[in-house]
TIDO-623623 format. One line per 5 residues: their letters; for each residue x, z, y of N, C-alpha, C. Coordinates in Angstrom, 3 decimals. Example, Ala and Ser with C-alpha at 12.3 -4.5 7.8 and 13.67 -1.06 7.14 Angstrom:
as> 13.190,7.800,-5.690,12.300,7.800,-4.500,13.200,7.800,-3.300; 12.850,7.080,-2.250,13.670,7.140,-1.060,12.900,7.870,0.030
This chain:
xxxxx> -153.462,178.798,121.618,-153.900,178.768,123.015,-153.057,179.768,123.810; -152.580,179.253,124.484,-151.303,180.230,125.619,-152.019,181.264,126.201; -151.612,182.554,126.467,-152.064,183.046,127.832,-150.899,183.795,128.124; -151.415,184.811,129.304,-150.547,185.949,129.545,-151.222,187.284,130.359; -150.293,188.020,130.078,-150.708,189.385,130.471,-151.076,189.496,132.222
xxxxx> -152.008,189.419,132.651,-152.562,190.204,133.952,-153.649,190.766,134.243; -153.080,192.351,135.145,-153.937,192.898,135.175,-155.018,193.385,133.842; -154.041,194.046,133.143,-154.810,194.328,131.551,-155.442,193.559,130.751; -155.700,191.997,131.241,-156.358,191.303,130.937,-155.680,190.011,130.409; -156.106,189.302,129.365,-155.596,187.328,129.150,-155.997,186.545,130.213
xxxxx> -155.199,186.068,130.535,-155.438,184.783,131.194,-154.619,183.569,130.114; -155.759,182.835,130.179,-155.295,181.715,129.281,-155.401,180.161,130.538; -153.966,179.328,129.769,-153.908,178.710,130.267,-153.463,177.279,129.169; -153.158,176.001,129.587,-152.955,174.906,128.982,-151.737,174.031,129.673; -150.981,173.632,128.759,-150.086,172.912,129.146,-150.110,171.126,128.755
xxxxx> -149.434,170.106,129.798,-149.632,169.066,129.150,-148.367,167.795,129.914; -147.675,167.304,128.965,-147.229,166.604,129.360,-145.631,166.872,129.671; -144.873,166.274,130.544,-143.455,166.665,130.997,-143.384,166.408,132.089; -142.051,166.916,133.092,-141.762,166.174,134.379,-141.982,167.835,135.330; -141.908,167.704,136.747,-141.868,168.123,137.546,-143.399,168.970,137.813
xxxxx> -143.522,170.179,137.797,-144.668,170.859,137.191,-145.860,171.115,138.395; -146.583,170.759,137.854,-147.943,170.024,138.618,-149.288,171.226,138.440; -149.301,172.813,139.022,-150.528,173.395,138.495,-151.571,173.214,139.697; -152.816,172.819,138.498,-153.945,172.367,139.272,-155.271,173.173,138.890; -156.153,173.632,140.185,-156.908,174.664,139.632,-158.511,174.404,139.663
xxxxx> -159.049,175.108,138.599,-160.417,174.588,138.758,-161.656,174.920,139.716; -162.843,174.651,139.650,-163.701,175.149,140.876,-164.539,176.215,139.810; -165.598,177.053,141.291,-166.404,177.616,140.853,-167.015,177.724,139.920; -167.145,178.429,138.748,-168.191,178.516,137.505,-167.787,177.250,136.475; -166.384,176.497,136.814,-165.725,175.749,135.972,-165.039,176.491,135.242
xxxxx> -164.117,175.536,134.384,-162.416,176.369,133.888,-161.144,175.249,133.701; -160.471,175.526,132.713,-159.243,175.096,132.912,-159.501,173.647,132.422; -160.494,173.307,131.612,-160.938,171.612,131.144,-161.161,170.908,132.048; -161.437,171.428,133.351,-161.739,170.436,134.517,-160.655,170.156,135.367; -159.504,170.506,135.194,-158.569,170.727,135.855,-158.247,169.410,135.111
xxxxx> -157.402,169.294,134.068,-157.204,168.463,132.720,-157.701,166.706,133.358; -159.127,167.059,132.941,-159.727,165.466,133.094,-159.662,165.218,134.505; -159.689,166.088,135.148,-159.817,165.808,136.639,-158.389,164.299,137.017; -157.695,164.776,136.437,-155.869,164.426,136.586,-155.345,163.454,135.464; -156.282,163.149,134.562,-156.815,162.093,133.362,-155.955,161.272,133.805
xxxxx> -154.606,160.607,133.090,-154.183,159.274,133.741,-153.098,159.696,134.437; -152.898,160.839,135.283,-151.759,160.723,135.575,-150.245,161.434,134.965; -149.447,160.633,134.829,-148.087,160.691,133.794,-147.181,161.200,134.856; -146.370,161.818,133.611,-144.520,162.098,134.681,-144.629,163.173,135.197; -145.569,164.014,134.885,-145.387,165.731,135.343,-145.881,166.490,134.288
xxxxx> -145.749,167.645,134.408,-146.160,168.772,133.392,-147.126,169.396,134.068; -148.370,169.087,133.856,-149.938,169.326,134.063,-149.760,171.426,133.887; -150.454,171.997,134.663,-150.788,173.568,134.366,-152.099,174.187,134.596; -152.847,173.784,133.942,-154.539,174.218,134.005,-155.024,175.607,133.646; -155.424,176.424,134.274,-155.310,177.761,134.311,-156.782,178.208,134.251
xxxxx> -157.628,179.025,133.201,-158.603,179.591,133.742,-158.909,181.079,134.706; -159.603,180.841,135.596,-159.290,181.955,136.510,-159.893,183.240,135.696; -159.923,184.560,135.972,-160.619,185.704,135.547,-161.794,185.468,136.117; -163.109,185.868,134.777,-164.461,185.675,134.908,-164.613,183.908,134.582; -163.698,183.130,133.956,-164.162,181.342,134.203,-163.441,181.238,132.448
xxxxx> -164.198,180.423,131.554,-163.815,180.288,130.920,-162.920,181.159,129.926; -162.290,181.190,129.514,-161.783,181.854,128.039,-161.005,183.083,128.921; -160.739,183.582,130.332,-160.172,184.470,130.958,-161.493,185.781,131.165; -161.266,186.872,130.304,-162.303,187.862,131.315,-161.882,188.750,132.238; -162.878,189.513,132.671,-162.563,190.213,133.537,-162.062,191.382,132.877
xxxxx> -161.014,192.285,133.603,-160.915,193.881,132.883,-161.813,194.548,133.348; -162.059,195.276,132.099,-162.889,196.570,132.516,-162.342,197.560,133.310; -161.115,197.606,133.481,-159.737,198.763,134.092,-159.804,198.255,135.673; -160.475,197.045,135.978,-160.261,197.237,137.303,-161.356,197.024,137.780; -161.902,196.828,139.187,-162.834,196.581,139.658,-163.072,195.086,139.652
xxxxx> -164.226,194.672,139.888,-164.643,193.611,140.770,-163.703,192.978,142.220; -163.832,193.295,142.673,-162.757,193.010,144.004,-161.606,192.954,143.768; -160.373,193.738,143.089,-159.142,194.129,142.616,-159.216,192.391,141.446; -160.359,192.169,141.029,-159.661,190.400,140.229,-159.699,189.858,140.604; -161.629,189.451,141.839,-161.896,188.507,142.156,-161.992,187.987,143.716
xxxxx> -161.475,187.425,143.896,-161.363,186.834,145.735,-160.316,185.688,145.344; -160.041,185.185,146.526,-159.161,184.359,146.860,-157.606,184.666,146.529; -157.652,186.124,147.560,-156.547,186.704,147.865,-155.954,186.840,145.521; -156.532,187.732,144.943,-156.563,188.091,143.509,-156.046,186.646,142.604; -157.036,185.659,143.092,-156.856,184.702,142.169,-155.505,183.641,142.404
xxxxx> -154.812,184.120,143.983,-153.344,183.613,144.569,-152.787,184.622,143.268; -152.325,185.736,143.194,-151.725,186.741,142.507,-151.739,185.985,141.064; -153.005,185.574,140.371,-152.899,185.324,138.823,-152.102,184.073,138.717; -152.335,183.118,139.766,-151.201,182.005,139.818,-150.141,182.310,140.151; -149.674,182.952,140.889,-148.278,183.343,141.389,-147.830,183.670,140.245
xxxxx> -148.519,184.757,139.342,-147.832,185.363,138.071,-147.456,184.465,137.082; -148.509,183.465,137.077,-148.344,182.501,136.307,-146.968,181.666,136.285; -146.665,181.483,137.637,-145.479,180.546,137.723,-144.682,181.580,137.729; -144.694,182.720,137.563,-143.023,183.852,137.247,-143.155,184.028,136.008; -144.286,183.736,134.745,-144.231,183.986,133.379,-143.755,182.741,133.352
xxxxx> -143.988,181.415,133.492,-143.442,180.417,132.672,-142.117,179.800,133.567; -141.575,180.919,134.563,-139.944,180.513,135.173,-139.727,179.424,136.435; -141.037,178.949,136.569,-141.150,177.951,137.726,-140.700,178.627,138.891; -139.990,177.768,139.812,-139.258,178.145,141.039,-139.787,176.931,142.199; -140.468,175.991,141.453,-140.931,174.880,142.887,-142.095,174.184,142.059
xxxxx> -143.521,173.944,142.506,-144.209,173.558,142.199,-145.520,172.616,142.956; -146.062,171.879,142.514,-147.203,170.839,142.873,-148.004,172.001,143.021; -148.900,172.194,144.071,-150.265,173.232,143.706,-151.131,171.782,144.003; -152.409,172.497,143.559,-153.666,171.635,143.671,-154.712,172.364,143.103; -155.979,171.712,143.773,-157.345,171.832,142.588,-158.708,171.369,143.400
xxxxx> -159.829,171.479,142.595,-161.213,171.116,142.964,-161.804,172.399,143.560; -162.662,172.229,145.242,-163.251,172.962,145.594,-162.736,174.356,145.517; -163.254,175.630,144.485,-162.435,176.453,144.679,-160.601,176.750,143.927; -160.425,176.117,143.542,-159.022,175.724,143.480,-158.507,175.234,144.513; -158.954,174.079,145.455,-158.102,173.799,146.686,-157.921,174.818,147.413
xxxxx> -159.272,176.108,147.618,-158.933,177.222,147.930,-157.594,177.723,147.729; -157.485,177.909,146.102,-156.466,179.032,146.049,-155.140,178.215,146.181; -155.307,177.177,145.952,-153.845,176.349,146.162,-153.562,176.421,147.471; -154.173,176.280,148.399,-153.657,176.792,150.070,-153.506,178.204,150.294; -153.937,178.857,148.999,-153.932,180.519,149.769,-152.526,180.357,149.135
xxxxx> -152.089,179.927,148.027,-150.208,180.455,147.615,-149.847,179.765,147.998; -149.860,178.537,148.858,-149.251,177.687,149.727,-148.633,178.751,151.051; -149.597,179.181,151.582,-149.569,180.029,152.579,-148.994,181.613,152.518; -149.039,181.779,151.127,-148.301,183.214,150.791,-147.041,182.766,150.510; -146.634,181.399,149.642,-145.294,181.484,149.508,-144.517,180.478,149.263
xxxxx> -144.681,179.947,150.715,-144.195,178.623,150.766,-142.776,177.909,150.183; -142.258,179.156,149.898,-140.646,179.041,149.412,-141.297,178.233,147.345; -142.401,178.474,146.949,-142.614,178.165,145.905,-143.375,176.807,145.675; -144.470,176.730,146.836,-144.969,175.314,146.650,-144.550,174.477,147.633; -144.421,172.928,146.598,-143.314,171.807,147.330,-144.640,170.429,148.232
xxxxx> -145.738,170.763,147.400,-147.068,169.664,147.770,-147.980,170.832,147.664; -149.006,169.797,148.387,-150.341,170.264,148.158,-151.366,169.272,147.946; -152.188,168.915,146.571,-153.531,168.488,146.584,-154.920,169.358,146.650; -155.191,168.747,147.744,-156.712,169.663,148.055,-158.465,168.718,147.959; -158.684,168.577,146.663,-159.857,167.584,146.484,-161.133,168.305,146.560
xxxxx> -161.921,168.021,147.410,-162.614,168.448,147.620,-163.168,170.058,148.014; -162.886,170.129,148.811,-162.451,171.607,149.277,-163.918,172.067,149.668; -164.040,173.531,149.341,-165.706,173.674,149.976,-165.640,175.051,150.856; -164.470,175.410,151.060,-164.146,176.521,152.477,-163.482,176.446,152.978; -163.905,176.858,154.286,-163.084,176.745,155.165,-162.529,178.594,155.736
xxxxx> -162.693,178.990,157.227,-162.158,180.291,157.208,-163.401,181.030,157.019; -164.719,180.939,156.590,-165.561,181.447,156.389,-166.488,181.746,155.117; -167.348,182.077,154.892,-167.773,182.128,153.813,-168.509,180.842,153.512; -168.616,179.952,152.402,-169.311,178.704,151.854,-170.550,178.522,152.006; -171.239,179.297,152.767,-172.649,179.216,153.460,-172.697,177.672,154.515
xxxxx> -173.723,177.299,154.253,-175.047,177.150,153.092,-174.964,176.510,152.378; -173.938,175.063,151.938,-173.817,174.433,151.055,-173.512,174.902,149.419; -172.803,176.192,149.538,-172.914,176.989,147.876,-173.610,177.639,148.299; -175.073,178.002,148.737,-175.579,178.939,148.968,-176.628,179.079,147.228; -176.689,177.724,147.081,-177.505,177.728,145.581,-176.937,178.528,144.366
xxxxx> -175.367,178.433,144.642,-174.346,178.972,143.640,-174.349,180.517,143.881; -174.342,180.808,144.769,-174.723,182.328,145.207,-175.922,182.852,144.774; -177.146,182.436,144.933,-178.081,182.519,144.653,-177.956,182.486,142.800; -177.950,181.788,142.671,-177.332,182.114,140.389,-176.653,182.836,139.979; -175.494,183.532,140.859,-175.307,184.575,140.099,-175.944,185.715,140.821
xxxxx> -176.552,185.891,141.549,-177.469,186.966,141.837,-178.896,187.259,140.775; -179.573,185.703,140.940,-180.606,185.624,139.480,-180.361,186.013,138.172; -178.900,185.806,137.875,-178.390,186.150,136.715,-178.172,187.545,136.156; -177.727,188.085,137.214,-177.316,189.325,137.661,-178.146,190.420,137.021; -179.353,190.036,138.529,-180.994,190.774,137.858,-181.682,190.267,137.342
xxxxx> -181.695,189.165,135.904,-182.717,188.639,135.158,-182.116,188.111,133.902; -180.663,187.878,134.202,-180.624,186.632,133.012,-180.578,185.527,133.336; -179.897,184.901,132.328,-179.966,183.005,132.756,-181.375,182.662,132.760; -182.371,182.878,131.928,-183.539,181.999,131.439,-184.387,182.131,132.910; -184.128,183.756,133.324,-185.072,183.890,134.258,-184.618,182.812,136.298
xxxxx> -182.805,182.405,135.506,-182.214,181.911,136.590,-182.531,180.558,136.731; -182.681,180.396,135.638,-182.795,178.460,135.554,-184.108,178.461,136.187; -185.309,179.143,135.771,-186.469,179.108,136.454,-187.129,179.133,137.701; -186.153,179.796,138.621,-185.900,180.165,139.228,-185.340,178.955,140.208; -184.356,178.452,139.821,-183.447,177.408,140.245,-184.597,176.026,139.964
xxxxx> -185.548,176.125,139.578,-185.968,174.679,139.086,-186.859,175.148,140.981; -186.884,175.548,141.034,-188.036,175.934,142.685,-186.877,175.715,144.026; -185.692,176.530,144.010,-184.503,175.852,144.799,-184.901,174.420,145.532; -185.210,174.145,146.939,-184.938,173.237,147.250,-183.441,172.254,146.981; -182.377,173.103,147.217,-181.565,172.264,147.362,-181.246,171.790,145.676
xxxxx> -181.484,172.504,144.950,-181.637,171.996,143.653,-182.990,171.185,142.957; -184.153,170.896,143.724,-184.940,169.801,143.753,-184.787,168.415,144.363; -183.807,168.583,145.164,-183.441,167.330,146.371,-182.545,166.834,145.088; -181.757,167.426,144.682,-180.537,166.888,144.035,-180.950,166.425,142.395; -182.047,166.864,141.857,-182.649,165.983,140.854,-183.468,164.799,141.347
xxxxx> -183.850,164.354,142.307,-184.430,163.319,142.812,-183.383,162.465,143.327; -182.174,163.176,144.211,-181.169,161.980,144.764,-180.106,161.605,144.191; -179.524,162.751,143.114,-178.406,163.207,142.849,-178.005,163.769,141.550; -178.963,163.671,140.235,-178.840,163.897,139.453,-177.890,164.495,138.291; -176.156,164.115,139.012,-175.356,164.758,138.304,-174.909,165.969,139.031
xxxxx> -174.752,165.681,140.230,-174.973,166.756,141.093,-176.036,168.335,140.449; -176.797,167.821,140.218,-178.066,168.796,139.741,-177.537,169.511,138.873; -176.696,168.389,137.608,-176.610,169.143,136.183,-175.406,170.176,137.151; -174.480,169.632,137.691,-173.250,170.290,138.203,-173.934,171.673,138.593; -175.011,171.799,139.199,-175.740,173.098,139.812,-176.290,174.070,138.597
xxxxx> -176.621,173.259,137.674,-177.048,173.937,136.306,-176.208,174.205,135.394; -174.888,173.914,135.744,-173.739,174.444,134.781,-173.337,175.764,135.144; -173.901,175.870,136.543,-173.345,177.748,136.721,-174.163,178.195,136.322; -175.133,178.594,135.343,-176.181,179.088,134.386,-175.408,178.669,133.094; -175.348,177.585,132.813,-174.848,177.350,131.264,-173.363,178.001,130.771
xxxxx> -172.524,177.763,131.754,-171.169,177.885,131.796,-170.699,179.369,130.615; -169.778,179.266,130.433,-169.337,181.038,129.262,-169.171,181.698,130.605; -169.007,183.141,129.877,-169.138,184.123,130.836,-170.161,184.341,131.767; -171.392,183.478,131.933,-172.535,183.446,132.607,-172.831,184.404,132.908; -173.324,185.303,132.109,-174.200,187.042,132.561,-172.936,187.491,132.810
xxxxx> -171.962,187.857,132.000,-171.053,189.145,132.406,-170.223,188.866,133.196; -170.178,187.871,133.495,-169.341,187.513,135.192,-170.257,186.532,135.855; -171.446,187.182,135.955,-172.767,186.550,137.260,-171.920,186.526,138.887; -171.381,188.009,138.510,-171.092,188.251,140.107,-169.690,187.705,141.126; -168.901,187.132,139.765,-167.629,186.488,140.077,-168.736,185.326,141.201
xxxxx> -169.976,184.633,141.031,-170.278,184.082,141.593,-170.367,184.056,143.024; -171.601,184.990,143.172,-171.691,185.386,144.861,-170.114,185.919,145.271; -169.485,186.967,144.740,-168.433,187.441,145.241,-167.789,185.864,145.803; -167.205,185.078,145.037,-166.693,183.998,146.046,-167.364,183.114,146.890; -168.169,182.911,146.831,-169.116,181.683,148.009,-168.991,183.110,148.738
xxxxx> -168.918,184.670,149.003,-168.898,184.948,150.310,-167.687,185.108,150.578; -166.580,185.226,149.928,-164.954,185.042,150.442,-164.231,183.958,151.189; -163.010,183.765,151.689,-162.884,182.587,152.039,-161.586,183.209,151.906; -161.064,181.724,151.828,-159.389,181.319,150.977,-158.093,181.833,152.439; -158.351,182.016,153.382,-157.474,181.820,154.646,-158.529,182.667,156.069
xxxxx> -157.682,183.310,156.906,-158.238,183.848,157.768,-158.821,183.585,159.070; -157.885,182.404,159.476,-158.492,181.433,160.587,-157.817,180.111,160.420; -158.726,179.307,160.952,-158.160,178.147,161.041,-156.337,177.845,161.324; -156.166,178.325,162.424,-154.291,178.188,163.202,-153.709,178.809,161.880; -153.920,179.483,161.344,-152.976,179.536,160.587,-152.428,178.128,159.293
xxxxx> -153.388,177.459,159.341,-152.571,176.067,158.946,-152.010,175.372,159.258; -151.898,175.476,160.670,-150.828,175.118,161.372,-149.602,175.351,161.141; -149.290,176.764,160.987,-148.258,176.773,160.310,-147.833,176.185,158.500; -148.705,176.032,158.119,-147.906,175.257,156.720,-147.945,173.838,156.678; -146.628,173.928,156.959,-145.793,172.284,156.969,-145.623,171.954,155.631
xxxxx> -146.256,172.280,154.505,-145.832,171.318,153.126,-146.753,170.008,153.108; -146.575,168.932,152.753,-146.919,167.946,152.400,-148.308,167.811,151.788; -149.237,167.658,152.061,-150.861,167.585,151.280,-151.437,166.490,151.458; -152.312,166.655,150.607,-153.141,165.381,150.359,-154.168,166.114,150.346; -155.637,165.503,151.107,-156.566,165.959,151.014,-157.581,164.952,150.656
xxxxx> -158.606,165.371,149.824,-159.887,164.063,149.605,-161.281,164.736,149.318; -161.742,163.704,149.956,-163.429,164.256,150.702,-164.016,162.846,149.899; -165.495,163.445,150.301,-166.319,162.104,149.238,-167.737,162.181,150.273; -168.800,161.027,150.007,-169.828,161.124,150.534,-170.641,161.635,149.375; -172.193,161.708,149.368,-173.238,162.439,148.639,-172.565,163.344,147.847
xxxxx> -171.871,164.415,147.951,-171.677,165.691,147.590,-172.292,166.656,148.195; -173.261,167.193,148.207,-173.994,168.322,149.284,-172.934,170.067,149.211; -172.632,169.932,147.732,-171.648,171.138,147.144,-170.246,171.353,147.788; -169.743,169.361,148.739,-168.533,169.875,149.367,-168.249,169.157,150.704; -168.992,169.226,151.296,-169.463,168.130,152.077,-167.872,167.426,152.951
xxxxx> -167.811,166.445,153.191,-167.008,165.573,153.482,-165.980,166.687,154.917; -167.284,166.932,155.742,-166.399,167.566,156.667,-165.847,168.476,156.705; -165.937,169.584,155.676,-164.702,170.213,154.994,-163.538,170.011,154.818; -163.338,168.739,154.496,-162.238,168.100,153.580,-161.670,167.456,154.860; -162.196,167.382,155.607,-161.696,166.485,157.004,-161.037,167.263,158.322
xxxxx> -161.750,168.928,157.928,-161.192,169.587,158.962,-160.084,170.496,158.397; -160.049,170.856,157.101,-158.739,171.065,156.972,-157.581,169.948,157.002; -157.663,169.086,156.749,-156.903,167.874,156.929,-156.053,168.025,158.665; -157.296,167.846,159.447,-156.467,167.963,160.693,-156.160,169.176,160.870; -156.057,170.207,160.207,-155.752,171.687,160.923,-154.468,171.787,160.469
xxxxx> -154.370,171.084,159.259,-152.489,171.109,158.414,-151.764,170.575,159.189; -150.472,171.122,158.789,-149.583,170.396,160.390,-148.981,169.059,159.315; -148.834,168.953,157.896,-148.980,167.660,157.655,-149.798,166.963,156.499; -151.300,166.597,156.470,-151.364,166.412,155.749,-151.811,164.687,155.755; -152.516,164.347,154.381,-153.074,163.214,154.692,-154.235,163.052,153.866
xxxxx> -155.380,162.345,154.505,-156.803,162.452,154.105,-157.046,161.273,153.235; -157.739,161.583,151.940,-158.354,160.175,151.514,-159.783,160.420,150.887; -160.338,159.168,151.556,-162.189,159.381,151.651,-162.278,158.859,149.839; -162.835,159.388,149.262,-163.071,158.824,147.665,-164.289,158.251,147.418; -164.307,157.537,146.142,-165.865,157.277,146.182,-166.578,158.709,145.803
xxxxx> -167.467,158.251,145.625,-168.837,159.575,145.784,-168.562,159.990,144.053; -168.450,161.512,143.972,-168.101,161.847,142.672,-169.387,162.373,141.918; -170.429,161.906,142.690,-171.457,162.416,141.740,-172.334,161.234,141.283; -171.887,160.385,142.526,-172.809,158.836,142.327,-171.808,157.842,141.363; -170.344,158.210,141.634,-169.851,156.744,141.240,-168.472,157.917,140.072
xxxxx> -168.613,158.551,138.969,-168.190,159.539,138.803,-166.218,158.981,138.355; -166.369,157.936,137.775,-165.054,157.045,136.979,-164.723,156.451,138.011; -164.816,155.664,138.910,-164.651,155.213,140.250,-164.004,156.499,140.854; -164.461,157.539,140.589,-163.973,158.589,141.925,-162.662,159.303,140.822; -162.811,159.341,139.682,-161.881,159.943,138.906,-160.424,159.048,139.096
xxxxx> -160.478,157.494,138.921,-159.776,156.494,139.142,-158.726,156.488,140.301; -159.772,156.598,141.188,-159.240,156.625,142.731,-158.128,157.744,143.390; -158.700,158.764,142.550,-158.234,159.989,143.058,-156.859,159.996,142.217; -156.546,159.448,141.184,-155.412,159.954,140.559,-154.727,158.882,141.272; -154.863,157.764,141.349,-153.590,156.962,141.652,-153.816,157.250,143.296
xxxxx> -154.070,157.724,143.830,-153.872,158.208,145.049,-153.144,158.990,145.054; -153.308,160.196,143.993,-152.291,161.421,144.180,-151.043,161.201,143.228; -150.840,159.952,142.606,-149.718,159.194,142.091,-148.845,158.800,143.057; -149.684,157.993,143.950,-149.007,157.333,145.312,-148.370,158.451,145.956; -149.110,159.429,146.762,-148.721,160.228,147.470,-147.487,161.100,147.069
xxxxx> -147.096,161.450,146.090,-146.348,162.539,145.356,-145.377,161.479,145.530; -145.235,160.093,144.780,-144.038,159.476,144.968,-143.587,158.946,146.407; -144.687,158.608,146.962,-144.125,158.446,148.052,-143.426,159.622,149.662; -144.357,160.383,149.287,-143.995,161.963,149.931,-142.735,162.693,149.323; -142.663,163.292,148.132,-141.233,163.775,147.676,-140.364,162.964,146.725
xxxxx> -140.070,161.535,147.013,-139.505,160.925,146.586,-137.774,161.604,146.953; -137.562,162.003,148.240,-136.771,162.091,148.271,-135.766,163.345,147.721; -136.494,164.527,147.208,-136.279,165.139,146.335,-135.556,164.968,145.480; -135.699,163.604,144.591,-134.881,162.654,143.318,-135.645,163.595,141.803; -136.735,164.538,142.423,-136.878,165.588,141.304,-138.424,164.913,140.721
xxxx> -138.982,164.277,141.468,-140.300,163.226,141.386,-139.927,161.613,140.596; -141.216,161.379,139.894,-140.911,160.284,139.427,-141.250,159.587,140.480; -140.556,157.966,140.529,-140.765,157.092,141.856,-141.362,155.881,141.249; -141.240,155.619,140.071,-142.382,154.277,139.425,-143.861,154.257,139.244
């Protein structure tokens, strides 16, 4: 299992495939496996799935603080490093929710490095993820001061996590994986710390990044709601929007959709490169 040295700490990551190098990042209280299946199907690049510090097989150091790993701003830095340990000089960014985050924050730090952008399902904008992760905030706070057992319990009373076992069921489990997930207790707080951060400082400043994106929004997601995904879209000076099916209702349908979309787009957007596959 790969990693590398940051910030005193492993970061482990996964490689897959060949071609023109494609790193894609995962969301909140996920890790680098969701990155992977997310992108299931699509060929002709070299896949880079990264777990962030506090997510999966990455911990936090004890040598630094809380703040000094975790934000937006921190988790641009562990990718950036990433692509100077394995020699990359031009790259695909992307990811889910908080990954589309950080893929626009090193978009925006260093545009000389990323050539695209996929942004699926994005759940901030220049503010903090209030109220739609407000449930996710709320778990690692429960966690924090109680423990999982006392969090899940806790969470079974959550409106917005009662609506979503009655309407939305995978949705729900999705809400109950930030309790199950590794690293649960000892990185509770990686939680709240990001639902109150945000990836970018104001809106205009996407204006200025002219790289190429793709953005995709879905209906019955309460976790990322459509108009997220719609207003960064128009705030990029180029991107392009695609509505997906619903990834909690129609989950293979939305997995389907989304890759040969971001198949299409890549070939048809940096085709002219000659550095992209075009079939």
């Amino acid at each position: 299992m790969p990693y590398f040295k940051h910030n005193e700490t492993d970061v482990y990551f996964d490689l897959y495939g060949s071609g023109p190098d494609l790193l894609f990042m995962h969301g909140l209280a996920a890790d680098r496996r969701q990155g992977q299946q997310a992108l299931d199907g699509l060929t002709g690049y070299r896949l880079i799935v990264v777990d962030m510090p506090g997510h999966g097989d990455s911990k936090l150091s004890p040598a630094h603080s809380l703040n000094d790993q975790v934000s937006f701003k921190a988790y641009v830095t562990v990718v950036d490093a990433l692509t100077t340990h394995l020699g990359i000089e031009s790259v695909i960014a992307g990811g889910i929710s908080m990954g589309a985050g950080i893929a626009l924050g090193l978009a925006l730090a260093r545009p000389d490095l990323v050539r695209a952008l996929l942004l699926v399902r994005p759940a901030w904008l220049d503010r903090p993820a209030r109220p739609h992760l407000g449930v996710i905030e709320d778990i690692g706070n429960w966690i924090a001061e109680a423990g999982t057992e006392a969090a899940a319990e806790r969470l079974l009373e959550h409106p917005v996590y009662a609506a979503a076992v009655a309407e939305n069921p995978t949705c729900a489990a999705s809400i109950m994986g930030a309790i199950d997930r590794p690293q649960a207790v000892e990185s509770a707080a990686v939680l709240s710390a990001m639902v109150a951060d945000q990836p970018f400082s104001r809106m205009g400043v996407l204006r200025k990044c002219a790289i190429p994106a793709l953005v995709v929004g879905n209906n019955a997601d309460p976790l990322h709601p459509a108009m997220i995904a719609r207003e960064i879209s128009g705030a990029l000076a180029d991107a392009s929007y695609f509505h997906a099916p619903p990834k909690y209702l129609e989950p293979l349908e939305h997995q389907v959709a989304v890759v040969k979309t971001i198949g299409q787009f890549l070939a048809q957007r940096l085709v002219a490169t000659r550095a992209l596959p075009t079939d």
